[in-house]
N, C-alpha and C positions, 0 to 999 in steps of 0.2 A: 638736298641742301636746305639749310636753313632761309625761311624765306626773306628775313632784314640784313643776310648777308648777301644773298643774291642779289638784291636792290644793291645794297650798297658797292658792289663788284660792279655791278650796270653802271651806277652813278661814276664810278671811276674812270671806266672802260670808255665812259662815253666824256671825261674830263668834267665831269660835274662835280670841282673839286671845291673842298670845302676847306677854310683858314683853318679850323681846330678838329682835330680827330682824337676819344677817347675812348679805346677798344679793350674790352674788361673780360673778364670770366674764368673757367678751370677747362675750357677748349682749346690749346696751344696751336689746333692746328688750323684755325678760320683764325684766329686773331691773325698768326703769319702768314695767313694766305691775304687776307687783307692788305695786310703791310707792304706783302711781294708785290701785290697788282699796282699799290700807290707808287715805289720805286720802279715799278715799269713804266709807268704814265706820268708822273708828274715833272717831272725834269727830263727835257734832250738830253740826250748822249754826251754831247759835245761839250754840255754846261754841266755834267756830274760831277767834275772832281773839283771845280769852287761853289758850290750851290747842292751839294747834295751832305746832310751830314745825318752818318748812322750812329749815335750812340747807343749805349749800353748803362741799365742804371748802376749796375753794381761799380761802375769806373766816375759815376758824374755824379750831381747833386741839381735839384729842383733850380737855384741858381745861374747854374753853369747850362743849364736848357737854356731860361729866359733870355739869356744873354746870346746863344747860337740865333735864337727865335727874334729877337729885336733887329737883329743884325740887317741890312739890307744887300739883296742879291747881287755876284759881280757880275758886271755886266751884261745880265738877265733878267728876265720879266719877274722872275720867283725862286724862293728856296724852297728844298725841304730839310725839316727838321724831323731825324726819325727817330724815338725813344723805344729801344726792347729794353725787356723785361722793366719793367719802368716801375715795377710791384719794390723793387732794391732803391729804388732812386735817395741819394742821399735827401734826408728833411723832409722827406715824402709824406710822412706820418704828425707833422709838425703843422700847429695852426699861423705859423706864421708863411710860413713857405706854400701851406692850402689858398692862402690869403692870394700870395702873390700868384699863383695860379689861375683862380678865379679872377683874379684883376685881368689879366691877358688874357685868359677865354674870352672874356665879353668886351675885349680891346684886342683882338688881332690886328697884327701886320698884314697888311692886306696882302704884303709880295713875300709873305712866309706861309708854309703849308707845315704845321704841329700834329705829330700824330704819336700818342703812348699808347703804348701797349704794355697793356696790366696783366697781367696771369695770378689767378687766386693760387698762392699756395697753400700745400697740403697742411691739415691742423690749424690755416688760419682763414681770419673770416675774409671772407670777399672785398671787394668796391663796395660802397655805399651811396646807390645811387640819389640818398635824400640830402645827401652833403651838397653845400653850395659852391663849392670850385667844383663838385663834380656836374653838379646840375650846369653848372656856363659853359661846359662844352657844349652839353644839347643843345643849348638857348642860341648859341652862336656857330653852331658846326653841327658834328656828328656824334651821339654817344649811343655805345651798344655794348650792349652784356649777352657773352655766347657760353650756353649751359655745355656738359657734355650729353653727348645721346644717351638715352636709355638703350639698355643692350638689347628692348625689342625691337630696337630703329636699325640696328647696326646693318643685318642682311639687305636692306633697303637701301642704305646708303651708300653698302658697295654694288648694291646694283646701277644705283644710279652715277658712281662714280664711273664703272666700264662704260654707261651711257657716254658721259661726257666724253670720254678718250675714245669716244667713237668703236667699241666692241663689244661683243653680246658674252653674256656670261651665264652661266646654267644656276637653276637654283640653289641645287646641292655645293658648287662650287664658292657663292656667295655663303651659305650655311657656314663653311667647314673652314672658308677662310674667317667668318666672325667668329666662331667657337673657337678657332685654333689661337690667334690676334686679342682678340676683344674687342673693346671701346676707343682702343688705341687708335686713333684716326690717321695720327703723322705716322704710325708702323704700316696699320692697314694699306694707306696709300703706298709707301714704299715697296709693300710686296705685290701689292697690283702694278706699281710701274715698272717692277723685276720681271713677273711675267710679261706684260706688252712688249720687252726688250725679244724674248725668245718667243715672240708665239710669228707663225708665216701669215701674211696676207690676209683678213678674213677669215682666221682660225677663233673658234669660239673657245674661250675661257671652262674648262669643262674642270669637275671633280677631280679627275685626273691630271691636267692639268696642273693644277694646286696643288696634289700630293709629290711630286714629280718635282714643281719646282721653287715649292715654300718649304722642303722637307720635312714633309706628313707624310707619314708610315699609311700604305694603304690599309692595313690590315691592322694597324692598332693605332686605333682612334677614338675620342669619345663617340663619333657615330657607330662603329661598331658594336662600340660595348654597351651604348644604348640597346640596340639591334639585339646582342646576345642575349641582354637580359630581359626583352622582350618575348624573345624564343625559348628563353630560359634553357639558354645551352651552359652549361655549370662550365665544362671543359674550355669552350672558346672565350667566355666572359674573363675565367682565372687567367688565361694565356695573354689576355691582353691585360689585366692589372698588373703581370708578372712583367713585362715588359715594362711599364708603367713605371713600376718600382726600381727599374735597373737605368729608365733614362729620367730621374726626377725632374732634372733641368728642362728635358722639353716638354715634360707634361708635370707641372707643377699642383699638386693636391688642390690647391686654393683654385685656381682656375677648373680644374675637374668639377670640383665639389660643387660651385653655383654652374657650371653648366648641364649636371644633374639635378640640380633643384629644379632649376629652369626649368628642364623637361619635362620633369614630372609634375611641379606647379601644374605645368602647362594639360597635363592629362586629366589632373583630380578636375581641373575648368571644365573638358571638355565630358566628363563622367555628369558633372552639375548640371551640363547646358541640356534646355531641352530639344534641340536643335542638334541634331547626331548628322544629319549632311554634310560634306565634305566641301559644300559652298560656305555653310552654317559654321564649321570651325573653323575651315579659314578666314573668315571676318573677326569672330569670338575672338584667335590667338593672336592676327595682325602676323599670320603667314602666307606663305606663298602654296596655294591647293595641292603644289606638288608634293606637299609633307603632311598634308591631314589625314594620309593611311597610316602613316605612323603610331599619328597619337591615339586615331582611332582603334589599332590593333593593340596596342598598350592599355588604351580604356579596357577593352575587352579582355586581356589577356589578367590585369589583374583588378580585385576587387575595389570599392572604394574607401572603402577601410583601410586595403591591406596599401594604398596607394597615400594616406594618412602617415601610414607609418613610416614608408619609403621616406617622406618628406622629413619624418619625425628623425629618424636613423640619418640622413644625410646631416641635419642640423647639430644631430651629437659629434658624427664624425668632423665637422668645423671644429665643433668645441674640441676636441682631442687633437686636433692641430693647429690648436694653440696653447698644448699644455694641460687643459686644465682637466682634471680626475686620473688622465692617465699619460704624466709627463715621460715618460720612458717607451713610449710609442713610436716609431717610425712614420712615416709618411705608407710604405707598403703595408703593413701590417693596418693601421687604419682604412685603407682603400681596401684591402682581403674581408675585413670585419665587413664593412658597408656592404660588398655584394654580397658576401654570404646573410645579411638580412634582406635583402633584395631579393637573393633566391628561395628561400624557407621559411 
């Protein structure tokens, strides 16, 4: 976990609540995790349904908050005031409405708890944390900006997610759930708390597992077709791209294509390093040792030239699934072209 969210989870957990909260970034799933832990702790039970108010921005305006937020608690020591998606809030964008935001950051009601939640959307630009109604949340509360992972983090963090829920997970299982998933943290977690639903007592989290009950095909997977083209078995490598192309939906080319780059990035590193031990690349790649035979039998198996090109060939196959030189291409027929320069 991020480590100013985990503080700030502590600080919660432990009522170390603060007048203004401003939770920003393109991580939708720590902002509402955030959000959840405050509606768990900051109001009793008893006092939620006059004292607890969740809006939405796309239904209010910058305005219609203040006015919740000025308001005094009935018959309670505190409110909260909970703003999602607050990135829609009407006026939001507006220097008069910034105005009157920064005036109430650094004039909280002392028996109100304000917390926004901003999510950067896609194609626009983020929070701006040198703006001064963004800056008065810090000054007077809480403000934090949560990046997404890099998809070197991801295996990591569903390991350390099984940590938290209290189960052990296998390497290859955290692997094949981030390659299959992605960066997606609010899916990720979904399919790990699917499994914890079906697994007995004390059962570990295994590769199998995952295949079984996130519906991953054992036998046609990006780890296989890694594997094939490693061994450079022509026959098993085509059988899993033919699959491939018959279920585009669960194996989407885009997501294929950077989890191939990945990999192979990942070998031309270890072909450079001078360091060939299997302690020495799993440090270099930020894996777990149980996978540096891989890359290491991939260094070996192809040259570093020829491992140039793999990467060269992958980057075209993007470009042709998106059109461009050869717009009359399928998604299968681009995956068939990529291996066969893989294999030849």
């Amino acid at each position: 976990m991020i480590a100013a969210v985990d503080t700030l989870l502590k600080d919660i957990r432990n009522k170390r609540i603060a007048p203004v909260y401003l939770i920003h970034g393109d991580e939708p799933y720590y902002i509402d995790r955030i959000a959840d832990e405050l509606e768990k702790v900051a109001i009793p039970v008893a006092e939620r349904g006059f004292n607890q108010f969740v809006l939405f921005g796309k239904d209010t305006d910058v305005g219609a908050v203040l006015n919740y937020a000025r308001r005094y608690p009935f018959m309670a020591e505190r409110q909260l005031v909970l703003v999602k998606e607050a990135q829609q809030l009407g006026g939001i964008g507006d220097k008069s409405a910034q105005t009157l935001l920064e005036d109430y950051a650094l004039n909280p009601l002392s028996s109100t708890i304000l917390m926004l939640c901003y999510v950067k959307e896609d194609g626009k630009p983020g929070l701006d944390e040198r703006k001064a109604w963004v800056k008065a949340f810090g000054q007077k509360g809480k403000l934090l900006g949560v990046k997404k992972l890099y998809e070197n983090k991801i295996v990591d963090w569903v390991a350390e997610y099984c940590h938290e829920q209290g189960t052990k997970v296998s390497p290859k299982a955290c692997q094949l759930l981030a390659d299959h998933i992605g960066n997606d943290l609010k899916r990720l977690a979904g399919e790990i708390d699917k499994i914890l639903l079906n697994l007995h007592v004390g059962e570990e989290i295994s590769a199998t597992t995952v295949e079984r009950l996130v519906g991953i095909s054992k036998e046609y997977n990006v780890f296989e077709l890694q594997k094939a083209l490693v061994q450079r078995d022509v026959v098993k490598a085509n059988r899993i791209v033919d699959y491939f192309a018959r279920n585009p939906k669960d194996n989407p080319l885009v997501v294929l294509l950077a989890q191939l780059f990945g990999y192979f990035s990942k070998v031309l590193m270890v072909q450079a390093s001078p360091d060939q031990s299997e302690k020495g690349v799993a440090s270099l790649l930020g894996v777990n040792p149980f996978f540096t035979k891989d890359y290491l039998q991939a260094a070996r198996t192809f040259p570093q030239v020829k491992v140039a090109a793999i990467i060269h060939a992958i980057r075209r196959a993007d470009a042709l699934s998106k059109g461009i030189d050869a717009p009359t291409m399928n998604e299968g027929d681009i995956l068939r072209e990529l291996v066969f320069d893989v294999l030849h």
